[in-house]
C-alpha positions in Angstrom: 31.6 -13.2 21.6 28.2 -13.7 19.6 28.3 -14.7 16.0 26.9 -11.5 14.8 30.5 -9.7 17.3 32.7 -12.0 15.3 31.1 -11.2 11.5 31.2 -8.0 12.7 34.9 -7.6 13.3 35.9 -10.2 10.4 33.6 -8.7 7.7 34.2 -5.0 6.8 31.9 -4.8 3.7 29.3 -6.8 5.5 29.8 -4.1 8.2 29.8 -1.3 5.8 26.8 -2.1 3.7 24.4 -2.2 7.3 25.7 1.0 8.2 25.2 2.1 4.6 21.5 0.4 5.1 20.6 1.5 8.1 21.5 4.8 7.2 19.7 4.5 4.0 16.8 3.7 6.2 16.8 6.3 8.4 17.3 9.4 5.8 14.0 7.3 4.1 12.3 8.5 7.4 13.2 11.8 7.9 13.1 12.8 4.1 10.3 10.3 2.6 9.4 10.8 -0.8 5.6 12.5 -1.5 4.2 9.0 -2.4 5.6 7.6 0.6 4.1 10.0 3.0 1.2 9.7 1.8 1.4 5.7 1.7 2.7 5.8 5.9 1.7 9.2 7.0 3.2 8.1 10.5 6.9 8.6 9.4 8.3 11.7 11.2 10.1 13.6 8.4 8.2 15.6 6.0 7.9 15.0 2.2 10.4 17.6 0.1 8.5 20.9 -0.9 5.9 20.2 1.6 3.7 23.4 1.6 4.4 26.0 4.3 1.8 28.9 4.5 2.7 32.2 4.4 2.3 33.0 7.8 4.7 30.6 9.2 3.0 26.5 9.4 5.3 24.4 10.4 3.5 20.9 10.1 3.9 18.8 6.8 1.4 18.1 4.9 -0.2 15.9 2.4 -2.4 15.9 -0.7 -6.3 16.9 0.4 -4.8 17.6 4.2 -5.8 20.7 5.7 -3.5 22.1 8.7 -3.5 24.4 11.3 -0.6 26.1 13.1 -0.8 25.5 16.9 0.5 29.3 17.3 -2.4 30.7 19.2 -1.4 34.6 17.2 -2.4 32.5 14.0 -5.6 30.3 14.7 -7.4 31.6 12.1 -5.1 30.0 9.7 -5.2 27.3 7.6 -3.7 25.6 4.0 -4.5 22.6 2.1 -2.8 21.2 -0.4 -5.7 19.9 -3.1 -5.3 16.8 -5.8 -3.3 18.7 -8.5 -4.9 16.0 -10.8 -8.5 17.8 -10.2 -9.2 20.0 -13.8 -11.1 23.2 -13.2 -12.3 24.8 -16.4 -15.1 28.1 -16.8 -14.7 29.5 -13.3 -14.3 28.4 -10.2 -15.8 29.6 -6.6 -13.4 31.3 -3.7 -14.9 33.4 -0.8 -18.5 33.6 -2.2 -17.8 34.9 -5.8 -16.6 33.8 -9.2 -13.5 33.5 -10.7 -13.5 32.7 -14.1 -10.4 31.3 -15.6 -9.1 31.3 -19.1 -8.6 29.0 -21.7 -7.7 25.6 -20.7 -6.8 22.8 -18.0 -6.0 24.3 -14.4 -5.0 22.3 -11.4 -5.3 23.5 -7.8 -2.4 23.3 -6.4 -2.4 25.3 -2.8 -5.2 27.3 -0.7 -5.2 28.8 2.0 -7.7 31.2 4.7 -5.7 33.9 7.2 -7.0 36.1 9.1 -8.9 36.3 13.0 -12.1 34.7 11.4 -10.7 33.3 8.2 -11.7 36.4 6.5 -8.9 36.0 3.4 -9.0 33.2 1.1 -5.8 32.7 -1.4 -5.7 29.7 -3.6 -2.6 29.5 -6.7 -4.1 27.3 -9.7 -1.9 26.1 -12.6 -2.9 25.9 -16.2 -0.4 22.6 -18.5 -0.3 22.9 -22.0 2.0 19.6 -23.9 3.5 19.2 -20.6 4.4 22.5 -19.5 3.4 25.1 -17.4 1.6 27.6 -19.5 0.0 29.7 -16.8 -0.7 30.7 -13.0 -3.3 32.1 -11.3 -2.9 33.3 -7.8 -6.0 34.8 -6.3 -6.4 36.7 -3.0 -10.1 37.0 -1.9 -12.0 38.7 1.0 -14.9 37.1 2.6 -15.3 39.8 5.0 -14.8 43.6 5.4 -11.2 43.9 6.2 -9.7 47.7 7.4 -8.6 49.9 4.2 -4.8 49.8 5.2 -4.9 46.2 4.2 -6.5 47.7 0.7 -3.5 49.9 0.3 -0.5 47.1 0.8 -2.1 45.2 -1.8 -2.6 48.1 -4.4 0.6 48.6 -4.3 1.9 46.4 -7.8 -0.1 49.0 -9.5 2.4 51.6 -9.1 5.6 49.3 -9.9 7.4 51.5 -12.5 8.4 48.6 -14.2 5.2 47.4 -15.2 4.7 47.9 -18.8 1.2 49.4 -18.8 -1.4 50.1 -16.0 -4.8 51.1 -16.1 -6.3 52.3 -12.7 -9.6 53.9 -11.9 -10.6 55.3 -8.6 -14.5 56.5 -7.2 -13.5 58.1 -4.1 -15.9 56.4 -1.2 -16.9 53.7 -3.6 -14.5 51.3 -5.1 -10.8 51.4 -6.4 -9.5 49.2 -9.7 -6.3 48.7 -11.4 -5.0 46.2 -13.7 -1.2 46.4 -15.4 0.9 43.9 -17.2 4.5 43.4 -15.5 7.1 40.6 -15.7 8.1 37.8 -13.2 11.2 36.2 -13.6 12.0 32.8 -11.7 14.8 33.1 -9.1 15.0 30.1 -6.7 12.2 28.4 -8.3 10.0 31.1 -7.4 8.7 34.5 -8.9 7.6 36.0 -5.6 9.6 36.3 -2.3 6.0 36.0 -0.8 5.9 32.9 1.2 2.8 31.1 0.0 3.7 31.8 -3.8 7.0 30.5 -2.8 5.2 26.9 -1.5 2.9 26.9 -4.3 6.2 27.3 -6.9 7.9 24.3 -4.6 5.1 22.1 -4.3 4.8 22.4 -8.5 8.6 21.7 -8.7 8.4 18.5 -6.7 5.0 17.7 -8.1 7.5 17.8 -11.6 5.4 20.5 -13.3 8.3 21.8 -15.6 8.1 25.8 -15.6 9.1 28.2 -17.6 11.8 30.2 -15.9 10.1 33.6 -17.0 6.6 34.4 -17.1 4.5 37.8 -17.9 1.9 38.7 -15.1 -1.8 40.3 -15.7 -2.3 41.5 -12.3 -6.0 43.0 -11.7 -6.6 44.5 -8.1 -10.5 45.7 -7.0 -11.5 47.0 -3.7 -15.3 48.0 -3.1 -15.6 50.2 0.1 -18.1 49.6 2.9 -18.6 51.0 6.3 -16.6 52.2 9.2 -13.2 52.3 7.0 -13.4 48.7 5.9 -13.0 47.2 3.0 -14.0 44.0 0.3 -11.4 43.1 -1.8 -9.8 40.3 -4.6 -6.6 40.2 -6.3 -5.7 38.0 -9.4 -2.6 38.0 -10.6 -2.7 35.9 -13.7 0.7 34.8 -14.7 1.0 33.5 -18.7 4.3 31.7 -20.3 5.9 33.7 -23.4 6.8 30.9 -25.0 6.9 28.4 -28.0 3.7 25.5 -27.9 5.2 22.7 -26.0 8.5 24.0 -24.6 10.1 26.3 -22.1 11.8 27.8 -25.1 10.8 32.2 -24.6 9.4 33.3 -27.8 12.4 36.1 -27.2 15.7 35.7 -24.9 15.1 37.2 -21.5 16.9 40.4 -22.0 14.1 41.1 -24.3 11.6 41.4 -21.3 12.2 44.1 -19.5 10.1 47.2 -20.0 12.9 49.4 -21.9 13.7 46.6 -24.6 10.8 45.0 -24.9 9.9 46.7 -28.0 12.9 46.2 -29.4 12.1 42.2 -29.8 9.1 41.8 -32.7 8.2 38.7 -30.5 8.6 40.2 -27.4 6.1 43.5 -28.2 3.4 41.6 -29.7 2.9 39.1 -26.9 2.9 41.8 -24.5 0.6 44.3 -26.8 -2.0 41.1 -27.5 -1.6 40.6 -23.8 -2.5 44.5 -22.9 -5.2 43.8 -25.4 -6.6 41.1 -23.6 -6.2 42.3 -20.0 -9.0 45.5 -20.7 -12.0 42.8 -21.6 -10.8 40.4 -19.2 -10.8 42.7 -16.2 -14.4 43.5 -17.1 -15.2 39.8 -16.8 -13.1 39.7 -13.0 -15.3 42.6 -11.5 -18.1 41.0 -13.4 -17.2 37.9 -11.1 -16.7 39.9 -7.8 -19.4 41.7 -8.1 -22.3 38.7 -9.0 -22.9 39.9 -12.0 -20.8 37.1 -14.6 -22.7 34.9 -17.0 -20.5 32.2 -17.2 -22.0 31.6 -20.6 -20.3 34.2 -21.5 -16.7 32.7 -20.8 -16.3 31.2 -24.7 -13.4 32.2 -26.9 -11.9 34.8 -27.8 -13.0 36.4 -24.1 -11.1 33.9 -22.7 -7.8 33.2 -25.0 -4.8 35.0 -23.2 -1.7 34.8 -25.4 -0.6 31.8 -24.2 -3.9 30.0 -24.0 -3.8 26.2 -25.3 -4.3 25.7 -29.4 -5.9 23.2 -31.0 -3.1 20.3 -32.2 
């Protein structure tokens, strides 16, 4: 018998602690911490809340990477995962237009282009404030005509009888805009069952962006028609934090949200009246951006304080 046979039968702790080692080792592999990935992108396991698109990636990623599914049904799709330490501030650019952003310091944190030709472009952007997640923006834009059936899926929030207010205006054969104001409540560190907000939500949770675990959503939808039944069209919904400068703490407790008692809460129906308030001019400004027509000189306080846009200390 070698010595390592005889040290292993007269040496249970020795024994125990490589098995607990070598084990240690391999979960290290297969479950590798983001830093590590990104340090030996050969390991085979995948970094936890590594972003999965919405249309069913399977491959890992890391920061900057781009990735595309080898499912030839889905070629046209592809999702990076950008430096959250990049600021964006004013307005940023997503399938040819504008999108101007409100008050304060956002971070890219997922993007993404679907579709045959990469016609759709999403991207989800989060705004920190003292630490904490003060808002999200997740944008769906089209660079190219897509069939009006697609228009109508996506109009759909607009009817939601639980928003608290909605504002839609329709030019038959020309264009088709609504905004409303509607909450979003985190369940399974998430507010959406859709996939990609679900990765975006995941990659800020292991990114350790601390998030409020309700948030009020300022959803704008606008759809400009053009020929042979198709379609341009951008959604933005832009998710703000109801809650105290600094903390997770809700300005009101969550029971207080909902659209039958939110009036019954002084802090609960001013934030969402300052909020209704805000949504009319700032949807101007968003069709101002679809359109080409924005001056981003024009993005200046108060135009682009939402109510839980960043304060002077």
């Amino acid at each position: 018998m070698t010595a390592f046979g005889r040290l292993w039968g007269r040496a249970p702790l020795w024994r125990t602690s490589v098995i607990v080692t070598l084990g240690a080792l391999g979960m290290t592999a297969f479950y590798p911490t983001p830093a590590l990935k990104k340090a030996m992108p050969w390991l085979p396991g995948s970094a936890p809340g590594a972003a999965r698109s919405n249309l069913g990636f399977g491959a890992s990623q890391s920061d900057g990477q781009e990735m595309q599914t080898g499912d030839a049904s889905n070629l046209g799709d592809q999702v990076a995962a950008p430096d959250p330490g990049i600021v964006e501030h004013g307005s940023i650019a997503i399938a040819g237009r504008i999108l101007p952003l409100p008050a304060g310091d956002w971070h890219p944190i997922l993007t993404s282009r679907s579709g045959a030709h990469g016609e759709i472009s999403q991207q989800v952007l989060a705004r920190t404030d003292r630490g904490v997640v003060s808002g999200v923006i997740v944008v769906r834009s089209t660079q190219q005509p897509v069939p009006a059936d697609l228009a109508e899926q996506l109009e759909t929030p607009c009817h939601d009888d639980r928003n608290y207010a909605a504002h839609i205006l329709d030019k038959p054969d020309v264009s088709q805009e609504c905004s409303y104001t509607g909450n979003a409540v985190l369940e399974n560190q998430s507010v959406s069952s859709d996939p990609f907000i679900t990765a975006a939500f995941n990659r800020m949770h292991t990114l350790g962006f601390p998030i409020p675990n309700l948030m009020i959503n300022m959803g704008w939808y606008y759809a400009a028609a053009a020929s042979n039944g198709m379609a341009h069209i951008e959604t933005v919904e832009t998710l703000v934090a109801p809650i105290e400068r600094g903390s997770r703490q809700l300005l009101a407790p969550q029971q207080y949200w909902s659209k039958a008692s939110v009036h019954k809460n002084p802090e609960a129906s001013q934030f969402i009246d300052a909020l209704d308030r805000w949504m009319i001019g700032w949807s101007r400004v968003l069709r101002q951006g679809f359109d080409g027509t924005l001056d981003t000189a024009t993005l200046v306080p108060p135009l682009i304080n939402d109510p839980s846009a960043p304060q002077p200390s």
